[in-house]
N, C-alpha and C positions, 0 to 999 in steps of 0.2 A: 504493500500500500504506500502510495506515496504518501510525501508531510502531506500537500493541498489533501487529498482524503480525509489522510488523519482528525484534520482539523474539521473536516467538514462534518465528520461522523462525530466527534467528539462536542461541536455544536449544538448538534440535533438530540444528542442524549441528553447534554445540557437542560436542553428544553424542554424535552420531554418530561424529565423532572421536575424540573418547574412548573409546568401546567400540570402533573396530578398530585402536587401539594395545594394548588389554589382552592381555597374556601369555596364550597359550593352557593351558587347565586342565591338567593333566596326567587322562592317560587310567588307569581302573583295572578296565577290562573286561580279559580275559585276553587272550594275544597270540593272535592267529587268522590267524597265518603255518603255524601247526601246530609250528615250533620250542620252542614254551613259555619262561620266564625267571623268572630269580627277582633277586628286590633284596632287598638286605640291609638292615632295619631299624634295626637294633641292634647297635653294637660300638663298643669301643672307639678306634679307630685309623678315617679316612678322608678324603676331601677335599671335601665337601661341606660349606662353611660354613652352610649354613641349617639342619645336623642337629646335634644335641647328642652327645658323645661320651661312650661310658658303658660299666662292664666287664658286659656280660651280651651276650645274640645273641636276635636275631627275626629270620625273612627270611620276606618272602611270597613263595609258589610257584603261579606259572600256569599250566597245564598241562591239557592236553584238554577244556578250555572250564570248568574248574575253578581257584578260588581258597582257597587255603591257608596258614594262615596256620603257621609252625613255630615255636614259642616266643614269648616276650611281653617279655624284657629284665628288665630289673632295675629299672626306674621308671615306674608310670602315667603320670605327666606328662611323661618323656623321649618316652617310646612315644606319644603322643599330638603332639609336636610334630614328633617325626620323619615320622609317617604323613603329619600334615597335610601335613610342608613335599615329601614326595615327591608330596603327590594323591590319599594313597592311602585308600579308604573301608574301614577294617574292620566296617562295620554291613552287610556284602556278602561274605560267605565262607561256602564249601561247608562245610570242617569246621578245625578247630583242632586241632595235635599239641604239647603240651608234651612235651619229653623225658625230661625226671625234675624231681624236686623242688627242687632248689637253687634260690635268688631269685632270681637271676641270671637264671632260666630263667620263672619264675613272677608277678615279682612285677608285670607291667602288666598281669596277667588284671583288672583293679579296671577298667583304662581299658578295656579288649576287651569288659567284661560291662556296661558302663556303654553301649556303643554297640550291641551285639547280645548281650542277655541269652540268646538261647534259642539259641544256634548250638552245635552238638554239638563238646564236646572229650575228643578219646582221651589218654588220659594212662595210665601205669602201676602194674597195683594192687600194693600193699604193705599189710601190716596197720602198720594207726593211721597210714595215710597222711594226706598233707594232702591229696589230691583226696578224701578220704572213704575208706572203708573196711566190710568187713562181714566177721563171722565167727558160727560156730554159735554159739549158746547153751550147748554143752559144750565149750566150749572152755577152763574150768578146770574144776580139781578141786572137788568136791563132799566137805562134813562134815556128811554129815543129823544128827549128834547135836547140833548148834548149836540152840538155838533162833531161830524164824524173822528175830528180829530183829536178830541176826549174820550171819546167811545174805543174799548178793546174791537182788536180789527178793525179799527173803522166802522165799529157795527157789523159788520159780517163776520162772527165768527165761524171757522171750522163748527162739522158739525160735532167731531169728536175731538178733544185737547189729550195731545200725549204728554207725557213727564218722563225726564232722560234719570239716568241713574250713574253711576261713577264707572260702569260697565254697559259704556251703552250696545258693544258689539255681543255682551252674552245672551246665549238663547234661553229665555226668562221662559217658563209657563210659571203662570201667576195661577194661584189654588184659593179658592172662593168660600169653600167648603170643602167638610170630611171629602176622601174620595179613593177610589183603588185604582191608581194608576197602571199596575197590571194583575195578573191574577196571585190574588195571597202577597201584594205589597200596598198598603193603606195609610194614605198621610191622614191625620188626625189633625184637624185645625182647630183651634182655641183661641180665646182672647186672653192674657192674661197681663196683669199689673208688674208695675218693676220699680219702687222707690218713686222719686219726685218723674221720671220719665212718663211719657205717656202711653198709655195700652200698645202691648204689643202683641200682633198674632204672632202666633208660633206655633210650626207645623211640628206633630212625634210621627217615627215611623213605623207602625205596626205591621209584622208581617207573621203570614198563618205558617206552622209546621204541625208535624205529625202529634209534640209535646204539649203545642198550646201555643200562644202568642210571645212571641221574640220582641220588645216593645223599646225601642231607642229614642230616649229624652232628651233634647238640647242643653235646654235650663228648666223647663216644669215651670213658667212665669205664669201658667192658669192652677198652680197647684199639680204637684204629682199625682195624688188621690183624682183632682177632676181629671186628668191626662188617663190615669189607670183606667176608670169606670166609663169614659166616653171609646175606651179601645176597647171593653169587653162588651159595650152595646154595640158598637159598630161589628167586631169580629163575630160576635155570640161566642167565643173562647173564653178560655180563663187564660192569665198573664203566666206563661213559662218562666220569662226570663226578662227583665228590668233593667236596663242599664243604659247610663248617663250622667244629668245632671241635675238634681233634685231642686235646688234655691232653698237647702234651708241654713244657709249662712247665716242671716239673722235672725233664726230660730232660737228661743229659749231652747233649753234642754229638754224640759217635759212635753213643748209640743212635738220635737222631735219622737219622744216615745210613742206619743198620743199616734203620730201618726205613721211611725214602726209599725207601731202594734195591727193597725185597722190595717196598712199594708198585708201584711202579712197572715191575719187571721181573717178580718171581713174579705178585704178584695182579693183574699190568696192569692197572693203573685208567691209563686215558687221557689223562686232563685233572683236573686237581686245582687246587681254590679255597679254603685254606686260611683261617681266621679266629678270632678270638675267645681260647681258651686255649691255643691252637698255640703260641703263644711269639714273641718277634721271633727270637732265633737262629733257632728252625724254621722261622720264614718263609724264610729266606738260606737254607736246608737246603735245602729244597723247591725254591723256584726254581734252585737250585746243579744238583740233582738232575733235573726236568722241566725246565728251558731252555722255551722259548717254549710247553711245553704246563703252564706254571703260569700260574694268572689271577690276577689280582689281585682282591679282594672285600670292598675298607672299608665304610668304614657310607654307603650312598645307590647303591653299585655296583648295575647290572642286568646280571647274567649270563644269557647265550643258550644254552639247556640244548643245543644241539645243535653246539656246537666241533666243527668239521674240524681 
């Protein structure tokens, strides 16, 4: 063998080497056990050193050969290095649910729309939303005695007034009401309050399995209890499996039990994965209260939506 061979052969073994020490990729096709799972993107609180900890919530949800992404966190560039470091391709999702408008909730759509501009996202309408917005053209009051150039439009208004949003190129379906976007995935629409802010709809996403209902919470700003009881009138199920963000950070203690307890005994929800504005006391709540049917759900967690 000549040296030029030598070296050549002596390269390629090199390499060969090399490529079958490398870490295997992480997979982000859906889970095809039929159990489906969700990993939590985004939150504050978890054990995954490679992911950056941040106060907002995203988790992607796998489920019946479908990928979904639930919220987008509170920074493009967190969201973007958390996906990375779990594997995870979001330029590959069936559809996108924001739950309401808070940034917390909103603000990685920049990195989401940057890797797949055209993927359809249900979000909830509100007039002079940030997803955009539309209302008639009579929707104020009219003074024909004005002359035309005090008058909006000059007195002709359009018949329909759009409102832009800080994404005006994303493909918004705006959700009016409860509704099952495909078969056995169900946005939950609500109204609910938030401090001095003003009412905010906010979509959860219920979805049917073999178990019972998989029920994914943004923030719970209508109450988690109303959130629970409006998913098991709409599914006719009982709740499997709970997980998100409850809002009871400025919960006394006791009404955290008060409403542990109705969780778990009135509305039997089964298994509960508690995250994000839940609180720390209401974490200790929770697991105090569910014992071994509470999961735990930090930021890089994969929950197996089908807990025995």
């Amino acid at each position: 063998m000549s040296l030029l061979d030598a070296s050549r052969a002596l390269c390629l073994a090199t390499l060969l080497v090399a490529w079958s020490n490398m870490p295997a990729v992480a997979q982000t096709a859906p889970a095809d056990d039929g159990t489906g799972r969700i990993t939590i993107l985004y939150d504050a609180f978890g054990e995954d050193s490679a992911m950056t900890k941040d106060w907002g919530f995203s988790a992607l949800i796998e489920y019946g050969g479908k990928r979904i992404l639930f919220d987008t966190g509170n920074d493009s560039e967190i969201l973007q290095k958390n996906a990375e470091a779990k594997g995870v391709d979001l330029g590959t999702l069936d559809f996108v649910v924001v739950s309401h408008r808070h940034g917390d909730h909103t603000s990685g759509l920049n990195y989401l729309l940057s890797v797949n501009p055209d993927v359809q996202i249900y979000a909830p309408k509100e007039n002079f939303g940030v997803f955009g917005a539309a209302l008639p053209g009579t929707f104020y009051k009219r003074d024909e005695s004005l002359p035309a150039e005090m008058r909006y439009f000059g007195g002709n208004p359009p018949e329909t007034l759009r409102f832009g949003s800080p994404w005006p190129d994303a493909n918004f379906t705006w959700i009016t009401e409860t509704t099952e976007i495909a078969p056995g995935f169900h946005l939950i629409l609500l109204k609910g309050t938030w401090g001095v802010d003003l009412d905010a709809m906010e979509l959860s996403l219920a979805i049917d399995t073999p178990n019972g209902v998989v029920l994914i919470v943004g923030c719970s700003h209508p109450t988690v209890q109303a959130v629970v009881e409006s998913a098991k009138a709409t599914t006719g199920q009982p709740i499997h499996l709970l997980v998100g963000g409850t809002h009871l950070l400025p919960a006394e203690p006791d009404e955290v039990r008060r409403i542990a307890t109705l969780l778990r005994d009135e509305a039997q929800v089964a298994w509960i994965a508690p995250g994000h504005c839940t609180g720390e006391p209401a974490f200790a709540i929770f697991k105090e209260a569910f014992g071994d049917r509470y999961l735990y759900a930090g930021l890089g967690t994969t929950l197996d939506m089908a807990y025995r």
